[in-house]
Backbone atoms as SQL, in Angstrom:
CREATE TABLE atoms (id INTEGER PRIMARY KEY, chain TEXT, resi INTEGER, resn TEXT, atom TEXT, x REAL, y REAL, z REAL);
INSERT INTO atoms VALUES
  (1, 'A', 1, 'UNK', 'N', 108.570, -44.957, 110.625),
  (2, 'A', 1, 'UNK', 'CA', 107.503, -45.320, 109.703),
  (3, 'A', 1, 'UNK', 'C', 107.545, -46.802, 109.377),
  (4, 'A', 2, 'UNK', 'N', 109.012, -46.985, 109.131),
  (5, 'A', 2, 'UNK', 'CA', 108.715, -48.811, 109.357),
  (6, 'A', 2, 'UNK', 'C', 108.100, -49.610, 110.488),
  (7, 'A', 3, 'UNK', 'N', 108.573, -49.195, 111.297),
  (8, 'A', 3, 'UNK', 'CA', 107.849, -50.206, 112.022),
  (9, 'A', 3, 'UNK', 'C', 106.135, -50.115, 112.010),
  (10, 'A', 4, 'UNK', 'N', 105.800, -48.974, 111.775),
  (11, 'A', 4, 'UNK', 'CA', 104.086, -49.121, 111.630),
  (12, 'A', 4, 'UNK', 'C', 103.938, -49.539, 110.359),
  (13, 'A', 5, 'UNK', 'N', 104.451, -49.910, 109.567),
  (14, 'A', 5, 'UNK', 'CA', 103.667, -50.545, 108.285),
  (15, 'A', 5, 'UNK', 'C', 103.838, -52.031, 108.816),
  (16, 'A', 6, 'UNK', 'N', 105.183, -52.448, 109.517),
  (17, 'A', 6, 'UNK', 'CA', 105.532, -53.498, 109.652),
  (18, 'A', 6, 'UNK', 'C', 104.319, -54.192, 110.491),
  (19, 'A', 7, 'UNK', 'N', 104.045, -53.347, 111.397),
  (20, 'A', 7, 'UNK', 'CA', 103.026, -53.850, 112.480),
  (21, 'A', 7, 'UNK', 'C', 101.860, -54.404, 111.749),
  (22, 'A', 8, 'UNK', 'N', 101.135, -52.806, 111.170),
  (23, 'A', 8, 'UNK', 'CA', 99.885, -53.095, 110.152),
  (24, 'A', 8, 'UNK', 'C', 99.947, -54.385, 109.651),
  (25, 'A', 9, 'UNK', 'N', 101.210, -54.438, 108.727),
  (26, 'A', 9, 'UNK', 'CA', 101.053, -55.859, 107.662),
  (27, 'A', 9, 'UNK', 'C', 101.103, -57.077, 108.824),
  (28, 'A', 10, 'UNK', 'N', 101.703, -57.161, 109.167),
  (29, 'A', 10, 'UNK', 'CA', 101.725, -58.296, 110.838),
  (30, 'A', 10, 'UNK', 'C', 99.447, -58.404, 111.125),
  (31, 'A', 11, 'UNK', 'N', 99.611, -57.643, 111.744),
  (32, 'A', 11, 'UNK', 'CA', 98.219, -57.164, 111.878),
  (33, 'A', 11, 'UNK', 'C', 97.186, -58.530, 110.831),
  (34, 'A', 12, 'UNK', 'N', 97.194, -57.414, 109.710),
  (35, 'A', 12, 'UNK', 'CA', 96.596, -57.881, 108.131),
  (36, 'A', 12, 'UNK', 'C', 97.360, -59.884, 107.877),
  (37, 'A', 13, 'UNK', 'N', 98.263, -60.449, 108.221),
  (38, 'A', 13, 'UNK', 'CA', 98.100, -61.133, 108.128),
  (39, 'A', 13, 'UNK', 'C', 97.994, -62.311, 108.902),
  (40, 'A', 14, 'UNK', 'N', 97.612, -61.836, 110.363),
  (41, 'A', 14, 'UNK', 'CA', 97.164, -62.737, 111.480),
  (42, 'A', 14, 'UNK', 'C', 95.476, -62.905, 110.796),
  (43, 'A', 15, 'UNK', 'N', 95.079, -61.926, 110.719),
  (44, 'A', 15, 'UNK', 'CA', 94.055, -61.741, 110.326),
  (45, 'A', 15, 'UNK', 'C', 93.708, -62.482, 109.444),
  (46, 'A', 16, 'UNK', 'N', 94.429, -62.893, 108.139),
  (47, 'A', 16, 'UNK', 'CA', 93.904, -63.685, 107.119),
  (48, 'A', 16, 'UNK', 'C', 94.150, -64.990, 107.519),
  (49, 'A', 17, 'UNK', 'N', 94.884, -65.211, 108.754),
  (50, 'A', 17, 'UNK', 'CA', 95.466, -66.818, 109.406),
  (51, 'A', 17, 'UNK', 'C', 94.334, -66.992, 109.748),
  (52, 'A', 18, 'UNK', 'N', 93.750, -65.936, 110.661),
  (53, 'A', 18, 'UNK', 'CA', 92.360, -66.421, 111.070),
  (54, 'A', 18, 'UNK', 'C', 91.294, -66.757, 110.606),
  (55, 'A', 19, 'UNK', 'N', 91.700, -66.092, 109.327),
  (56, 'A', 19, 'UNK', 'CA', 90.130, -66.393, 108.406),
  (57, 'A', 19, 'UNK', 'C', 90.340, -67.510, 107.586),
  (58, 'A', 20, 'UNK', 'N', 91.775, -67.926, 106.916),
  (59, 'A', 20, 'UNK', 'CA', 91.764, -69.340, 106.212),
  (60, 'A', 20, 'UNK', 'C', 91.542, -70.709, 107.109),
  (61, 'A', 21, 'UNK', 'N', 92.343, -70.315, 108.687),
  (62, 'A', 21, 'UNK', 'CA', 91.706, -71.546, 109.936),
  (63, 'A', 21, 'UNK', 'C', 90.425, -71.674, 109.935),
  (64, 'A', 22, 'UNK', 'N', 89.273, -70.984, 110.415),
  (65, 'A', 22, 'UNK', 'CA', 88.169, -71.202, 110.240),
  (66, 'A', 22, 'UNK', 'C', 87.128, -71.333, 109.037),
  (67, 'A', 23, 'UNK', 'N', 87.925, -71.469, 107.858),
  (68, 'A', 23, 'UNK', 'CA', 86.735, -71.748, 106.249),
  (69, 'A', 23, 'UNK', 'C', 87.685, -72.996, 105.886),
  (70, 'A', 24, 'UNK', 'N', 88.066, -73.791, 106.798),
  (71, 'A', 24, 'UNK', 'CA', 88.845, -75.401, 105.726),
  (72, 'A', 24, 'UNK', 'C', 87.560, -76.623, 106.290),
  (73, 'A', 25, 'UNK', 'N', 87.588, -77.245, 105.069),
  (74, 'A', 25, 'UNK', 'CA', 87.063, -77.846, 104.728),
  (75, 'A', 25, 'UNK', 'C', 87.429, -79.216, 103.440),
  (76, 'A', 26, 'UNK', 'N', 87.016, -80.477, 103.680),
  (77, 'A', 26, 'UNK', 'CA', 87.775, -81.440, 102.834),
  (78, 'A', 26, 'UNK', 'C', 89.279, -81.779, 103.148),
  (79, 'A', 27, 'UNK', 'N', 89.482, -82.759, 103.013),
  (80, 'A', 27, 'UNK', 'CA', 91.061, -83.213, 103.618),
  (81, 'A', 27, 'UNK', 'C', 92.163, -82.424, 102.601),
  (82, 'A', 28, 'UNK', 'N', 92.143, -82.693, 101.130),
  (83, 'A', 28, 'UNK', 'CA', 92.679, -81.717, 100.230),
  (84, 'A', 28, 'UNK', 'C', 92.847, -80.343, 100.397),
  (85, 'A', 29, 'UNK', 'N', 91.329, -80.004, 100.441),
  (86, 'A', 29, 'UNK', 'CA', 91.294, -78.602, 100.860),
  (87, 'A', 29, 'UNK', 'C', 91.853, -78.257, 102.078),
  (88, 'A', 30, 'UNK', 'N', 91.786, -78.702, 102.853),
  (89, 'A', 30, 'UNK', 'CA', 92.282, -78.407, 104.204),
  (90, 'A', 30, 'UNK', 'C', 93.684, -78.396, 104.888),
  (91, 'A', 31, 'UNK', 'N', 94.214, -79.127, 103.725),
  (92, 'A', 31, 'UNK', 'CA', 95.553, -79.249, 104.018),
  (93, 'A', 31, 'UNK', 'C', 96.369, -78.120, 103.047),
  (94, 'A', 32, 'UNK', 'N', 95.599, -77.806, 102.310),
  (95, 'A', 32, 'UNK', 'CA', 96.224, -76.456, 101.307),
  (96, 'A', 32, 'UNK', 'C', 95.731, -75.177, 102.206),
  (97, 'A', 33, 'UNK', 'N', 94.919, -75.231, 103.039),
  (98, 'A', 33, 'UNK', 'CA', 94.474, -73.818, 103.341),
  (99, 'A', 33, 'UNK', 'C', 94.992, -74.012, 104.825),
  (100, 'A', 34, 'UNK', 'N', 95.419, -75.080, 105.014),
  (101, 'A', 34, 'UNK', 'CA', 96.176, -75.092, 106.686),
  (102, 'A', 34, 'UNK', 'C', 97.966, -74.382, 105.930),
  (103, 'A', 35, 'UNK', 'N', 97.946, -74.784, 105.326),
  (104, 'A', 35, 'UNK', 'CA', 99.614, -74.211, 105.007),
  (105, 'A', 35, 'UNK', 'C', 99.236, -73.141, 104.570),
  (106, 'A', 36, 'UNK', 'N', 98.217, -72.545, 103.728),
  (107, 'A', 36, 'UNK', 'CA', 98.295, -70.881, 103.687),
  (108, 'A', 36, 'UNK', 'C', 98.023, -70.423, 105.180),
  (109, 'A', 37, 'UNK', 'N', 97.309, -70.553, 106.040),
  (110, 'A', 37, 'UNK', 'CA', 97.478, -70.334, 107.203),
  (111, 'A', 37, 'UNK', 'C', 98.695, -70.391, 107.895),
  (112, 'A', 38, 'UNK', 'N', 99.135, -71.277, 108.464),
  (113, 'A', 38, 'UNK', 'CA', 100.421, -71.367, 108.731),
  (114, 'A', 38, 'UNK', 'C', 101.566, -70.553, 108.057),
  (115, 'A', 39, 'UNK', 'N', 101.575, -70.569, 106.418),
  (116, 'A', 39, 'UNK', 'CA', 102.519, -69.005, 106.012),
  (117, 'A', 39, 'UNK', 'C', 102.116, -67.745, 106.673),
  (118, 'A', 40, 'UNK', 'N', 101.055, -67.455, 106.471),
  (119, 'A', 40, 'UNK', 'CA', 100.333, -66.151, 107.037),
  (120, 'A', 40, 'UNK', 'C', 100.714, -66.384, 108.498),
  (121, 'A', 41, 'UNK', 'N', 100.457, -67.342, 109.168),
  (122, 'A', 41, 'UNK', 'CA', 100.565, -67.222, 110.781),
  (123, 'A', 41, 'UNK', 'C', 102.498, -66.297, 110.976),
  (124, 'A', 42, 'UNK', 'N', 103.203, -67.291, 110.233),
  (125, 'A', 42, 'UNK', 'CA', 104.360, -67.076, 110.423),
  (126, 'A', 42, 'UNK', 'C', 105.007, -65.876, 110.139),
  (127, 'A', 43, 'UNK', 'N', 104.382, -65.108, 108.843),
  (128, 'A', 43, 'UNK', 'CA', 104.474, -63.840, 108.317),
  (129, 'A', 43, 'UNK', 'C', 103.959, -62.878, 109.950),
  (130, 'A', 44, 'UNK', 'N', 102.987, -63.025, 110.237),
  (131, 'A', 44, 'UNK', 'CA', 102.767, -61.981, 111.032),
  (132, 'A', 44, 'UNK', 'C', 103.413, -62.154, 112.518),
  (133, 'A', 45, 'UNK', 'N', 104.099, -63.208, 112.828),
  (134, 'A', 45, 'UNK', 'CA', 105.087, -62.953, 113.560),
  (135, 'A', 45, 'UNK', 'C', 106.158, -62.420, 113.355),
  (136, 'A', 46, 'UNK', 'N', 106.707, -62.613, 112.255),
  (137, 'A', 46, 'UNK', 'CA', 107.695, -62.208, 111.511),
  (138, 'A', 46, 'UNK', 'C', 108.090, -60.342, 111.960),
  (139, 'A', 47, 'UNK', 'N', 106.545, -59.851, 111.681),
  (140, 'A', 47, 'UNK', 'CA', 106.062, -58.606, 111.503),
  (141, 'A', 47, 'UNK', 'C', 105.659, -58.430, 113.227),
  (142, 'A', 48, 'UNK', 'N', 106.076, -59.088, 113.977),
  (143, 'A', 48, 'UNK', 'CA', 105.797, -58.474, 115.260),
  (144, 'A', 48, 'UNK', 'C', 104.925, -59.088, 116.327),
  (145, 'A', 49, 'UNK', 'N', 104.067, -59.520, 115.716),
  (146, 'A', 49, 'UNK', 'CA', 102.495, -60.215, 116.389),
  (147, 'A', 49, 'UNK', 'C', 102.917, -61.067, 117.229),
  (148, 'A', 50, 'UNK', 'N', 102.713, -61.295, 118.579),
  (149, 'A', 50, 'UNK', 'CA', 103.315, -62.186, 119.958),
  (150, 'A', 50, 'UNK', 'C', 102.420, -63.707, 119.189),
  (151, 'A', 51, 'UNK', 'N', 103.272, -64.581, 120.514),
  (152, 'A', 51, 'UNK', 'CA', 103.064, -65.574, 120.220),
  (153, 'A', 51, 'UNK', 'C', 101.543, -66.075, 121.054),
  (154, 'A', 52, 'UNK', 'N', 101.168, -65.388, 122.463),
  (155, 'A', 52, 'UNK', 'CA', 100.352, -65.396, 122.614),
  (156, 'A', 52, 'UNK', 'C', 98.718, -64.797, 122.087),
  (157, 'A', 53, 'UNK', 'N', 99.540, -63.405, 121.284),
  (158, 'A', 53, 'UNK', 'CA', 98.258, -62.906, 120.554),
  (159, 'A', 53, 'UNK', 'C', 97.425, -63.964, 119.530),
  (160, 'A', 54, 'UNK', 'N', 98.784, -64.450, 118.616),
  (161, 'A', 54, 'UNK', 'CA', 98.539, -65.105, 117.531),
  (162, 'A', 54, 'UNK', 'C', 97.359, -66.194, 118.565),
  (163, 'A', 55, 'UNK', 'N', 97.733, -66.531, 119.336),
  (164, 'A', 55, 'UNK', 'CA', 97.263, -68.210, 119.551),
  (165, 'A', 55, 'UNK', 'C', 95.899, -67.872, 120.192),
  (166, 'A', 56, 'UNK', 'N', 95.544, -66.761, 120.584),
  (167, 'A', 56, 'UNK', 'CA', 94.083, -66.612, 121.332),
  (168, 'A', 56, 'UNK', 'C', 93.377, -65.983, 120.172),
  (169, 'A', 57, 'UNK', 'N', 93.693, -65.393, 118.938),
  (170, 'A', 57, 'UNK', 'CA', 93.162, -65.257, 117.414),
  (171, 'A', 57, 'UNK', 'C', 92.636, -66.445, 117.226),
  (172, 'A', 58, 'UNK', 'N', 93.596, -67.397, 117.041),
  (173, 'A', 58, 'UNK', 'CA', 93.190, -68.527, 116.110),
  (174, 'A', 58, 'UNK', 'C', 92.893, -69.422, 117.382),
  (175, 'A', 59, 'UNK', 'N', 92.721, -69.552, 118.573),
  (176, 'A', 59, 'UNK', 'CA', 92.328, -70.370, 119.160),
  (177, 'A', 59, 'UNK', 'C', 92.812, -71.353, 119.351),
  (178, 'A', 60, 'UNK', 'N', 93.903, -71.349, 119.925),
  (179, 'A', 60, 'UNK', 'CA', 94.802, -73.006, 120.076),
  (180, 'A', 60, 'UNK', 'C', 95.688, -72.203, 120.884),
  (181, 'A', 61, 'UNK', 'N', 96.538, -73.504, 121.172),
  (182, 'A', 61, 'UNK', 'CA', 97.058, -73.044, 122.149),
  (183, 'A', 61, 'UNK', 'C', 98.898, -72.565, 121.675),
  (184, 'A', 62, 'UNK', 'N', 99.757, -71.823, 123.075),
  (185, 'A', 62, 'UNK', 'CA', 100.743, -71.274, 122.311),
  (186, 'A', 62, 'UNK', 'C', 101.361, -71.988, 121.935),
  (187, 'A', 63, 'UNK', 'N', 101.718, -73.511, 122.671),
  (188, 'A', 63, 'UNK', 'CA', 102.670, -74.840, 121.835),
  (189, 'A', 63, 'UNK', 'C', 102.260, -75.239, 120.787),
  (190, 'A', 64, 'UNK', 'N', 100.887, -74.934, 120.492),
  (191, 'A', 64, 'UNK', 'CA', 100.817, -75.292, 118.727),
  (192, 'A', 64, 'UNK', 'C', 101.291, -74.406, 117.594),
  (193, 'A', 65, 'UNK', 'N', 101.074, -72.842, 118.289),
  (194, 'A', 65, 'UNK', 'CA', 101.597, -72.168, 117.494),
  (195, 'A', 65, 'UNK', 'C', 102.982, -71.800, 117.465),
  (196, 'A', 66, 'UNK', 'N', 103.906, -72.361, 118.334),
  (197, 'A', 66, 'UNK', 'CA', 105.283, -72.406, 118.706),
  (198, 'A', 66, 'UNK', 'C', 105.901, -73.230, 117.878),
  (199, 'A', 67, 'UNK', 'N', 104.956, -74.976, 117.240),
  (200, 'A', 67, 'UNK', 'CA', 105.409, -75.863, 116.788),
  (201, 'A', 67, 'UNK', 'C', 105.511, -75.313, 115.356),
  (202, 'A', 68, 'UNK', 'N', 104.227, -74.834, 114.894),
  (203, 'A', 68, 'UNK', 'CA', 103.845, -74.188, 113.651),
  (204, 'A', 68, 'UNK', 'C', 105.085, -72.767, 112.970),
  (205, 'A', 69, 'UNK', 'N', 105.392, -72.330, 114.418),
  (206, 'A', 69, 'UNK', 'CA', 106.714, -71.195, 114.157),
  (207, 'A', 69, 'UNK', 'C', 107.772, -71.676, 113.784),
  (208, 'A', 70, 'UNK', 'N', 108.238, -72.813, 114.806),
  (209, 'A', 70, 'UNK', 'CA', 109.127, -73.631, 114.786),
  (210, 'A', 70, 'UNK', 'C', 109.428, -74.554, 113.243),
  (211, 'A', 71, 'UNK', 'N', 108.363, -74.791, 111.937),
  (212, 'A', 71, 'UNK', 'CA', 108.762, -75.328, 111.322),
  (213, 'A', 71, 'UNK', 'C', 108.255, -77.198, 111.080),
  (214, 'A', 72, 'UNK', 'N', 107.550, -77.192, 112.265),
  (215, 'A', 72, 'UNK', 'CA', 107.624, -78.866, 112.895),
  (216, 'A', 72, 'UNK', 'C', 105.761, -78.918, 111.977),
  (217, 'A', 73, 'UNK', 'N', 105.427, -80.136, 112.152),
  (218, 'A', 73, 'UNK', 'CA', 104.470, -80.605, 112.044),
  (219, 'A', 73, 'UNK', 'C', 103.588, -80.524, 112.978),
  (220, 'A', 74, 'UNK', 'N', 102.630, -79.872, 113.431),
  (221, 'A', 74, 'UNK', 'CA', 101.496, -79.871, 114.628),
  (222, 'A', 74, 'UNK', 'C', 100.978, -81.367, 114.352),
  (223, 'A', 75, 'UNK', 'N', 100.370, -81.728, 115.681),
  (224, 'A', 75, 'UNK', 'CA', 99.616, -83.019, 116.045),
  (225, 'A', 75, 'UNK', 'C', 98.474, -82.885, 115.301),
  (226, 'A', 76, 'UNK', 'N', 98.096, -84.220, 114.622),
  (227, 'A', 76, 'UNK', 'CA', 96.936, -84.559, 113.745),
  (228, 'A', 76, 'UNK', 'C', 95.606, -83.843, 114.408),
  (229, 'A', 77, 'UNK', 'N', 95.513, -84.087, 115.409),
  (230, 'A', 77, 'UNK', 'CA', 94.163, -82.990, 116.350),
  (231, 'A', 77, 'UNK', 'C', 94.467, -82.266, 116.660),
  (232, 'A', 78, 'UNK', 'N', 94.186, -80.972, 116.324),
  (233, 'A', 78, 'UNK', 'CA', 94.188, -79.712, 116.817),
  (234, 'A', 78, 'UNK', 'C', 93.816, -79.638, 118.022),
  (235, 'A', 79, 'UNK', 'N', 94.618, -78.863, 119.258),
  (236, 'A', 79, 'UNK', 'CA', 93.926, -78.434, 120.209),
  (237, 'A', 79, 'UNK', 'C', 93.366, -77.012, 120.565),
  (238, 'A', 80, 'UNK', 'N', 92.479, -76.693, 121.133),
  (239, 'A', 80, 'UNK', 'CA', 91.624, -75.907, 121.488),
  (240, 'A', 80, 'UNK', 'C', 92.578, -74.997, 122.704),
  (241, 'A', 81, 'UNK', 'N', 92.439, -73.586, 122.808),
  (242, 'A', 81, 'UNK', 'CA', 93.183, -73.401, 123.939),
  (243, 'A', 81, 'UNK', 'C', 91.949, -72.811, 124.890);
């Protein structure tokens, strides 16, 4: 039974990675809702979610989301995967 809640919540919060990446807006704003993203990204790996799933969700590629796992700072431009 753990592991299916674990998954679900994994699931539920790729999901909200995806939805705070695509509504930022304003440099302020954007830099607060890129780090709730990025928690959420990391949570749902945490919980299971591959590294390739995550990155074709949110659209970039897997070294950004590797860097983003990793802790590091992603490059000022986002890339597209």
């Amino acid at each position: 039974m753990q592991r299916t809640w674990n998954g679900m919540a994994g699931w539920l919060l790729l999901r909200l990675a995806v939805v705070l990446h695509r509504t930022v807006a304003g440099p302020a704003a954007r830099e607060r809702v890129q780090l709730r993203r990025n928690t959420a990204l990391r949570g749902a790996y945490r919980r299971g979610v591959t590294v390739p799933e995550l990155a074709a969700q949110l659209g970039l590629s897997e070294g950004w989301v590797r860097q983003v796992l990793n802790g590091k700072r992603p490059p000022e431009v986002e890339e597209a995967a």
